[in-house]
VOPAGU-2260 file (C-alpha; in pm, 1 decimal, decimal comma):
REM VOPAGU-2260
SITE   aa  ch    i         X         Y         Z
SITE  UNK   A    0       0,0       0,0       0,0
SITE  UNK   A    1     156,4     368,4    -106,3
SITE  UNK   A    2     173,9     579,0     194,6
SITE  UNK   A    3     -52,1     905,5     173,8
SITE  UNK   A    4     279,9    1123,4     344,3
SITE  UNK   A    5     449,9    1323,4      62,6
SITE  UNK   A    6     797,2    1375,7      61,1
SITE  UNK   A    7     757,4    1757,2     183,8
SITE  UNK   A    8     559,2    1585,5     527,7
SITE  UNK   A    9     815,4    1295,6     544,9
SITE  UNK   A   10    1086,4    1595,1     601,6
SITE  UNK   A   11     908,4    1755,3     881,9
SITE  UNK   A   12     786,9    1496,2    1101,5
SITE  UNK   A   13    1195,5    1424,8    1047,0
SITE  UNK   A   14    1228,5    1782,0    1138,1
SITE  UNK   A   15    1036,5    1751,2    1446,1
SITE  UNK   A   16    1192,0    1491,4    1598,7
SITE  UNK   A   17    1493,4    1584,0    1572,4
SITE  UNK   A   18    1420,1    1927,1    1728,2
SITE  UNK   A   19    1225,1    1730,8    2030,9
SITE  UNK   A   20     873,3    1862,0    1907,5
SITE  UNK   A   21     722,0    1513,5    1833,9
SITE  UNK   A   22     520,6    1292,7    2064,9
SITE  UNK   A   23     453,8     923,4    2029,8
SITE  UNK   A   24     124,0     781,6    2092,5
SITE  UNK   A   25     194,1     388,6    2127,8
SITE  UNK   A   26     -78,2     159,2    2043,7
SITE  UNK   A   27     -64,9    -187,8    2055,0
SITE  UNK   A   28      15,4    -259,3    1699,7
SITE  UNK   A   29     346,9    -165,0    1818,4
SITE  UNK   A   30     409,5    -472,0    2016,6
SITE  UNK   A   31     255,7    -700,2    1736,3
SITE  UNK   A   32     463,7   -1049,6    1753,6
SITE  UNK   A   33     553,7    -970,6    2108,6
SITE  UNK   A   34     198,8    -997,9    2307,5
SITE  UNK   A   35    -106,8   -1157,7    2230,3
SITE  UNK   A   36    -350,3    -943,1    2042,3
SITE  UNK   A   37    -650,6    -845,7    2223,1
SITE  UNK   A   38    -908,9   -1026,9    1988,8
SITE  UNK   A   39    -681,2   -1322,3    2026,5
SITE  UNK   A   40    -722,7   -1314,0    2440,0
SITE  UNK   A   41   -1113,3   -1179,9    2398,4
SITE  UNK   A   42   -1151,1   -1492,9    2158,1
SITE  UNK   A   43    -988,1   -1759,8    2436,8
SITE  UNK   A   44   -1222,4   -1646,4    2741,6
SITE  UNK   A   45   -1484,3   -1634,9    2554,3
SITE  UNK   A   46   -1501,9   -1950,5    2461,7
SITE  UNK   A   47   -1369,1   -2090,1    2761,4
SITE  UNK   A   48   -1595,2   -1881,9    3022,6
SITE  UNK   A   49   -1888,7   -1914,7    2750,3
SITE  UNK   A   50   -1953,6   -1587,2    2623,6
SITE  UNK   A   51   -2298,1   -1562,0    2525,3
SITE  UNK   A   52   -2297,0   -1257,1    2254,7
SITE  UNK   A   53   -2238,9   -1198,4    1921,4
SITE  UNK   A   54   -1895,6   -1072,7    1921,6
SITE  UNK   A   55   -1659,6   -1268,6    2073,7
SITE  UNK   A   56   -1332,4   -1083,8    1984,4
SITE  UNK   A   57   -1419,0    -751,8    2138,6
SITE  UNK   A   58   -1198,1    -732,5    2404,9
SITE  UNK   A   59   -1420,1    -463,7    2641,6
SITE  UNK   A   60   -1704,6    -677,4    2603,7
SITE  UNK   A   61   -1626,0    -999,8    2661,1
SITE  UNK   A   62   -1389,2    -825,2    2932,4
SITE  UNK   A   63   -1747,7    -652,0    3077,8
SITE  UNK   A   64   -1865,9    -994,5    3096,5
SITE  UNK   A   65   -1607,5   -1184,1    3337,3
SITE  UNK   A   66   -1592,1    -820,0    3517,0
SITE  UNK   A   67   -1995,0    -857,8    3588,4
SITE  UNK   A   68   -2014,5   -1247,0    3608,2
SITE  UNK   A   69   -1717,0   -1290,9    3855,2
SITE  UNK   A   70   -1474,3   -1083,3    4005,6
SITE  UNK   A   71   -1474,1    -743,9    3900,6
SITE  UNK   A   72   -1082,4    -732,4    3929,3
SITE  UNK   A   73   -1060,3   -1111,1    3787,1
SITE  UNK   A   74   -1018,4   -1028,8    3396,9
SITE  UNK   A   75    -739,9    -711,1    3425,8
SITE  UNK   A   76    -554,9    -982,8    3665,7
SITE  UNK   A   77    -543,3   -1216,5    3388,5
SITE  UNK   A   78    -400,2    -975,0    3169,3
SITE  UNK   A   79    -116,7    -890,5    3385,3
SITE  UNK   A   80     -46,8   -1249,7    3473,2
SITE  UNK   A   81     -15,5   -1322,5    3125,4
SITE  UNK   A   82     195,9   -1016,1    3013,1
SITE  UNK   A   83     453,6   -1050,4    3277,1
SITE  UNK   A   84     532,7   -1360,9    3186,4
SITE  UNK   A   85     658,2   -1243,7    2806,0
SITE  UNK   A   86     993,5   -1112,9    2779,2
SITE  UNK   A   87    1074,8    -793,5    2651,5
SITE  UNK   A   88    1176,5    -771,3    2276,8
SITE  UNK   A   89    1513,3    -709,3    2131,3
SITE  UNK   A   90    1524,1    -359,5    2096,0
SITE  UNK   A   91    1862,2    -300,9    1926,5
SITE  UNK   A   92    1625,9    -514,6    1620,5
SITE  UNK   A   93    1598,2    -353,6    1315,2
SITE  UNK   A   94    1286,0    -154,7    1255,4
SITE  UNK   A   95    1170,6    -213,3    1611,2
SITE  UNK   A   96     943,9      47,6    1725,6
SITE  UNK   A   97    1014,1     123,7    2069,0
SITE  UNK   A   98    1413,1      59,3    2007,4
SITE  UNK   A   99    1394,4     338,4    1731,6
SITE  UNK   A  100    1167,2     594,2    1963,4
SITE  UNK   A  101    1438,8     512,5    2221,7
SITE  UNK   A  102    1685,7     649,3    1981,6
SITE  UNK   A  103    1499,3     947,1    1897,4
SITE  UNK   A  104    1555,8    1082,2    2251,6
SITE  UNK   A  105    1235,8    1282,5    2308,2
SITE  UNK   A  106    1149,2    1417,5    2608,0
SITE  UNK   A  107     723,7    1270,2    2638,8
SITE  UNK   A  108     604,4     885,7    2510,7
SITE  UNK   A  109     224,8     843,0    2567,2
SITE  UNK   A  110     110,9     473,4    2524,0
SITE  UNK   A  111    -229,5     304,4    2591,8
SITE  UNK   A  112     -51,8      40,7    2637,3
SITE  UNK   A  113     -36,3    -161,0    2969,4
SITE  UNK   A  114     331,4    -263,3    2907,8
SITE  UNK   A  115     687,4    -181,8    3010,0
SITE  UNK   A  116     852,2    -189,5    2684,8
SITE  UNK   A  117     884,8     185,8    2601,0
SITE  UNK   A  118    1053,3     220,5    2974,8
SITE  UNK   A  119    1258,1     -55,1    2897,5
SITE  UNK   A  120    1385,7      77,0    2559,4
SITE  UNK   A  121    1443,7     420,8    2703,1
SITE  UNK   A  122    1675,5     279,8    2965,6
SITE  UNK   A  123    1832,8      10,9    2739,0
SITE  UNK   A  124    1959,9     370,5    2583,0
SITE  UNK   A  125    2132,5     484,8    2837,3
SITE  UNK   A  126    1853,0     779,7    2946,5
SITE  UNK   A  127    1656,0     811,4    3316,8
SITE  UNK   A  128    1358,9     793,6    3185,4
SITE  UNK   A  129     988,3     766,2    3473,2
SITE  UNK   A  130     680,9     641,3    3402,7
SITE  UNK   A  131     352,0     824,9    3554,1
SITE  UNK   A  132     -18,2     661,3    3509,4
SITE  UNK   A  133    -303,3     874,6    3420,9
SITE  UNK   A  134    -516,5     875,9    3725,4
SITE  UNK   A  135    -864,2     826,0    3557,3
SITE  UNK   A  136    -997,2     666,4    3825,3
SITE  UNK   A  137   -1047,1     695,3    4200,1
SITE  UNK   A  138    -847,2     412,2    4246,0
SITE  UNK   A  139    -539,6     484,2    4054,5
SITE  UNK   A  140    -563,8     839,0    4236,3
SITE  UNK   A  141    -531,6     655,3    4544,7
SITE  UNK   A  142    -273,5     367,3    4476,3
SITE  UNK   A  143     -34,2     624,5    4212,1
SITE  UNK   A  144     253,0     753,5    4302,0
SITE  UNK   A  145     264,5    1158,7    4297,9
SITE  UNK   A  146     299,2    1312,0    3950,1
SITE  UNK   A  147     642,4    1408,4    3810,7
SITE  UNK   A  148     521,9    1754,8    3770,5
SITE  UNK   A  149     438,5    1753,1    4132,1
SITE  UNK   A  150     477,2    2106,0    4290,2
SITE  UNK   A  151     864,5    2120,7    4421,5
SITE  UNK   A  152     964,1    1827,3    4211,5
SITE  UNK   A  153    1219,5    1984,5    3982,5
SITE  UNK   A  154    1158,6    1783,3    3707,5
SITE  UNK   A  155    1202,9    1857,8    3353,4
SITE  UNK   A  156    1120,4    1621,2    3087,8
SITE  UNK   A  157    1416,3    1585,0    2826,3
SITE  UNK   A  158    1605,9    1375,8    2575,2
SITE  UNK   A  159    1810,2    1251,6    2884,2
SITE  UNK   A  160    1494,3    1235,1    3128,8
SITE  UNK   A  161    1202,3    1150,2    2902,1
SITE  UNK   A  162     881,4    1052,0    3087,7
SITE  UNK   A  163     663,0     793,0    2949,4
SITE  UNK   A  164     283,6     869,2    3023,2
SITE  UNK   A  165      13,2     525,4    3067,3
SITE  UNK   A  166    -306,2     700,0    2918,2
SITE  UNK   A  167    -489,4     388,7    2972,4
SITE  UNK   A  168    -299,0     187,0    3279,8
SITE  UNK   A  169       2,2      -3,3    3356,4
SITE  UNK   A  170      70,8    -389,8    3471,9
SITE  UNK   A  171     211,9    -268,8    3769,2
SITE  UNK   A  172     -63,8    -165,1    3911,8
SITE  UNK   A  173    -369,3    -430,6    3843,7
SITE  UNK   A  174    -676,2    -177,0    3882,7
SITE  UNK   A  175    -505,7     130,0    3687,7
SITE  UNK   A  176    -609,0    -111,9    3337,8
SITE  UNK   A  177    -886,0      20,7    3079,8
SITE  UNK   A  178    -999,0    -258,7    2973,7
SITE  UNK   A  179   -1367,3    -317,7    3053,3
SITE  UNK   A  180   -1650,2    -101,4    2832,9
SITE  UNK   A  181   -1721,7      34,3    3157,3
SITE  UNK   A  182   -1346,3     158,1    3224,2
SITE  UNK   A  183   -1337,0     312,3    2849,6
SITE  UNK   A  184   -1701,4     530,1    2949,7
SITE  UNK   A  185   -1582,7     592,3    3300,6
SITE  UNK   A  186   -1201,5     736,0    3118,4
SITE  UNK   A  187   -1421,9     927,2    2867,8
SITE  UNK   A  188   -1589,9    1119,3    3192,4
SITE  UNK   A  189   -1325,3    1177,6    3360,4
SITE  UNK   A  190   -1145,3    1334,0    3059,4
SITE  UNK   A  191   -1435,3    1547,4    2990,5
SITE  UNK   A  192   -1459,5    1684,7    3334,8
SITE  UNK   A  193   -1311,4    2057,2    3416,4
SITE  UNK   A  194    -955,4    1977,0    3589,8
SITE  UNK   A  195    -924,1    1603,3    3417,7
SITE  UNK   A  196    -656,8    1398,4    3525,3
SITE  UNK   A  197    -400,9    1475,3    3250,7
SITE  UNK   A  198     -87,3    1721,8    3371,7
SITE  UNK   A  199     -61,9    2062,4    3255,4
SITE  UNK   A  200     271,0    2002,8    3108,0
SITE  UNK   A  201     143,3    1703,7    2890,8
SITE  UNK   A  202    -132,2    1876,3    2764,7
SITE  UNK   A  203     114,5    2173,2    2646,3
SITE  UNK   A  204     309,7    1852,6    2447,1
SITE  UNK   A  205     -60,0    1781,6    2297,0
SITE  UNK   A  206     -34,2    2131,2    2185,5
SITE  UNK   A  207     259,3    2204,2    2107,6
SITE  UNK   A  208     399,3    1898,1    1910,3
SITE  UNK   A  209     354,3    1698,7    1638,4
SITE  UNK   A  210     130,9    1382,6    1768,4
SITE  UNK   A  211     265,8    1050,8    1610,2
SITE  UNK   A  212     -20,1     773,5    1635,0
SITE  UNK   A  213     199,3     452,7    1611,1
SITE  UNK   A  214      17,4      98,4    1584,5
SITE  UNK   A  215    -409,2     158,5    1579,6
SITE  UNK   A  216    -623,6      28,6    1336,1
SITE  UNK   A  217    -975,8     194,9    1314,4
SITE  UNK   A  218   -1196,5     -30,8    1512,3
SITE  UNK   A  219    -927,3      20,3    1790,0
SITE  UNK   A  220   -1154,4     171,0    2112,6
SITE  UNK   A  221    -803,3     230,5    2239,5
SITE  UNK   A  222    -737,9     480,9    1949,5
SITE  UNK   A  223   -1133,9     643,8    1879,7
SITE  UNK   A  224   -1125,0     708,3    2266,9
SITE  UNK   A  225    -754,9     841,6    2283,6
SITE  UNK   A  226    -832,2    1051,1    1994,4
SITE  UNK   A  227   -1155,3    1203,6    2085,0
SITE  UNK   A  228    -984,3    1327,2    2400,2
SITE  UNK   A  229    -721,5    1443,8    2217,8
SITE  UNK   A  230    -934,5    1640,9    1999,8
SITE  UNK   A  231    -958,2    2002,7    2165,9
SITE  UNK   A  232    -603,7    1984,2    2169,4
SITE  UNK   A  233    -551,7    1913,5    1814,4
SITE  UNK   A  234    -785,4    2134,9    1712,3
SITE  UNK   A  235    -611,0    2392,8    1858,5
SITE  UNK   A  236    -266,9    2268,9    1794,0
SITE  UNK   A  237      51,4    2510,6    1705,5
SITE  UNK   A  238     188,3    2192,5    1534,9
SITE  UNK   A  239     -86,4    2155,2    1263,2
SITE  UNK   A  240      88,0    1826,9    1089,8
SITE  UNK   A  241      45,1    1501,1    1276,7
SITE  UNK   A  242      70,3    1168,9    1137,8
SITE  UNK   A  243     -90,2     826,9    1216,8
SITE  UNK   A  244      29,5     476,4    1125,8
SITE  UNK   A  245    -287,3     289,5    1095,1
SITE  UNK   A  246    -332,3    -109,1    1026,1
SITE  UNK   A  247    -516,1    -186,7     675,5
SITE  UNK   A  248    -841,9    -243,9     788,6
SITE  UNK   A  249    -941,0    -610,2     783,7
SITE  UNK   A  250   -1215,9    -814,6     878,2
SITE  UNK   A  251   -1407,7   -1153,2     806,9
SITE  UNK   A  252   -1517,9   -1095,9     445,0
SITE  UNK   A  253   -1420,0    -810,1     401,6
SITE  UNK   A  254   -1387,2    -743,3       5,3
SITE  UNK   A  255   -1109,0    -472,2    -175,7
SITE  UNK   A  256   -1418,6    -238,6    -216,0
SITE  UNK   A  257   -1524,1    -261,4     113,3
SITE  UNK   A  258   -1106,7    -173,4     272,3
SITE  UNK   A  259   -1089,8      86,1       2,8
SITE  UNK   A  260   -1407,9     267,9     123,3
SITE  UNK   A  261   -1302,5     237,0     490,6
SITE  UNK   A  262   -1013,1     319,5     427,7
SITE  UNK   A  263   -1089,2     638,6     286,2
SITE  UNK   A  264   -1322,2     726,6     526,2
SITE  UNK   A  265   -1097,0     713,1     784,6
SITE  UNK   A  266    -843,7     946,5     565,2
SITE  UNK   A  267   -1128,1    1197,8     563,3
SITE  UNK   A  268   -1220,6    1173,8     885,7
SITE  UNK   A  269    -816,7    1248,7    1043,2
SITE  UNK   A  270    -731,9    1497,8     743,8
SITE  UNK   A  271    -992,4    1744,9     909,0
SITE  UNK   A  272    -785,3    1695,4    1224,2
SITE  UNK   A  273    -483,3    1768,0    1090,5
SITE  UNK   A  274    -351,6    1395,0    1071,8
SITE  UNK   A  275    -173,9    1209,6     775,9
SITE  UNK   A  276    -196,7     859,3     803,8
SITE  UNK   A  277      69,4     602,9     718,5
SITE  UNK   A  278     -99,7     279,2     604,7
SITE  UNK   A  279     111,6     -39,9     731,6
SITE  UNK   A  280     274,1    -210,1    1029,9
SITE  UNK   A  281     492,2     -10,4    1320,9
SITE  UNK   A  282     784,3    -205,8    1144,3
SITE  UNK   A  283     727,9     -93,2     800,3
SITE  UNK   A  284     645,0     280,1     908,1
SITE  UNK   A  285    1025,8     296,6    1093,4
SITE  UNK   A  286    1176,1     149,6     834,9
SITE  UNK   A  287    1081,8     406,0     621,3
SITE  UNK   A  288    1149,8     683,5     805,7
SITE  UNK   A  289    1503,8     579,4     880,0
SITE  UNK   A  290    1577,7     533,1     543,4
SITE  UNK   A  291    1446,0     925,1     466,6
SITE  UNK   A  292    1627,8     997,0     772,0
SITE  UNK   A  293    1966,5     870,9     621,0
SITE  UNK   A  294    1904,3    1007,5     294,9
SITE  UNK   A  295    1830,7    1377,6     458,7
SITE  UNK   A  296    2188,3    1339,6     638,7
SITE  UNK   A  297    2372,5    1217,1     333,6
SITE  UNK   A  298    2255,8    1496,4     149,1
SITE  UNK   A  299    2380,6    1781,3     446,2
């Protein structure tokens, strides 16, 4: 699939990055081949716990349903069970996502993803980096530790002492997980109320920067309810160029007509935000932009 970036766009996310003014967003697309994909997992319990719906790969649901039938805490404990015991990748790999961010030596990652690899990257290249959960809930309020940007803290977030931000939990703390429909409505309030649980100085990055979406497909909830909280801060962004790297929409039947069309809807519906997309994997989209990236230095 051609990428919809031109070469002009290519050159200043480049630009960006190198001057700091870029922030990740992780989704889990970036840790494809490393953890089990979430309609993999919603797939398993529901047929093992007998899921009575429809739609037995949607993770939130089927998630709702061992949340309401059992312990409420029972299905985000399964999930950290299971991703604790999978090593880390190899992140001195070619083309591998977090390994590259590591390199780029920015001073914010946001993920929605519950894992440890971004940390893990950062240090594996030689920076201090700390990690801070979003504290959507009363419960993660309670259990987090204070926020880096804590009054009298000092802290600065650099290329040296990046800070990676959990939008949507982290395994080391069980009930900080969205992962329940009920967790993604109860995140969406919380955002939407006055003083909402994001820090000042990360919603001046949302701002300020050029947002890189890295690893969401379209019928990701993770991405449509990152994004719409996201939105006031695009819309009023001093970095109007973002860029997405979106998964080719698949799904059971789905015919070339049918991707085509989605896929261009979901070009429209980012290029009023301000966002190019990148059509393929995490992998292909770094291996791209190294390549420009040499080519640009070569050429200085």
């Amino acid at each position: 699939m051609v990428p919809l970036l031109t070469d002009p766009e290519w050159d200043t996310l480049i630009a960006r990055i190198q001057s700091g003014q870029c922030t990740p967003f992780l989704g889990a697309g970036a840790c494809d081949g490393i953890l089990p994909k979430g309609t993999d997992i919603a797939g398993e319990w529901a047929a093992k716990y007998k899921y009575p719906m429809g739609d037995p790969q949607n993770l939130p649901r089927v998630a709702q349903y061992l949340a309401t039938t059992g312990d409420p805490w029972w299905p985000k404990q399964m999930i950290v069970d299971r991703f604790n015991a999978i090593p880390p990748p190899d992140f001195q790999k070619p083309d591998q996502p977090h390994g590259f961010l590591a390199k780029c030596r920015l001073p914010l990652y946001v993920t929605t993803n519950w894992d440890d690899y971004m940390w893990l990257a950062l240090k594996a290249e030689g920076t201090e980096p700390r990690r801070e959960l979003c504290c959507w809930s009363k419960d993660v309020q309670e259990l987090a530790a204070p926020s880096a940007f804590a009054q009298g803290s000092g802290f600065t977030t650099s290329g040296d002492t990046p800070l990676v931000f959990h939008l949507h939990g982290h395994v080391s703390m069980t009930k900080s997980l969205v992962l329940t429909e009920d967790d993604y409505l109860n995140f969406l309030v919380r955002m939407s109320k006055g003083k909402g649980p994001i820090p000042a100085r990360i919603q001046e990055a949302f701002a300020d920067t050029s947002l890189l979406f890295m690893g969401y497909g379209l019928n990701d909830l993770d991405f449509r309810v990152a994004f719409r909280s996201l939105a006031g801060y695009i819309a009023h962004s001093t970095m109007p160029m973002h860029v997405s790297v979106q998964l080719t929409p698949e799904h059971p039947g789905m015919t070339d007509r049918q991707r085509e069309d989605t896929r261009k809807y979901l070009e429209r519906y980012l290029d009023h935000q301000g966002v190019r997309v990148f059509w393929g994997t995490c992998e292909e989209f770094v291996h791209e932009l190294q390549w420009r990236w040499e080519v640009i230095n070569a050429n200085k």
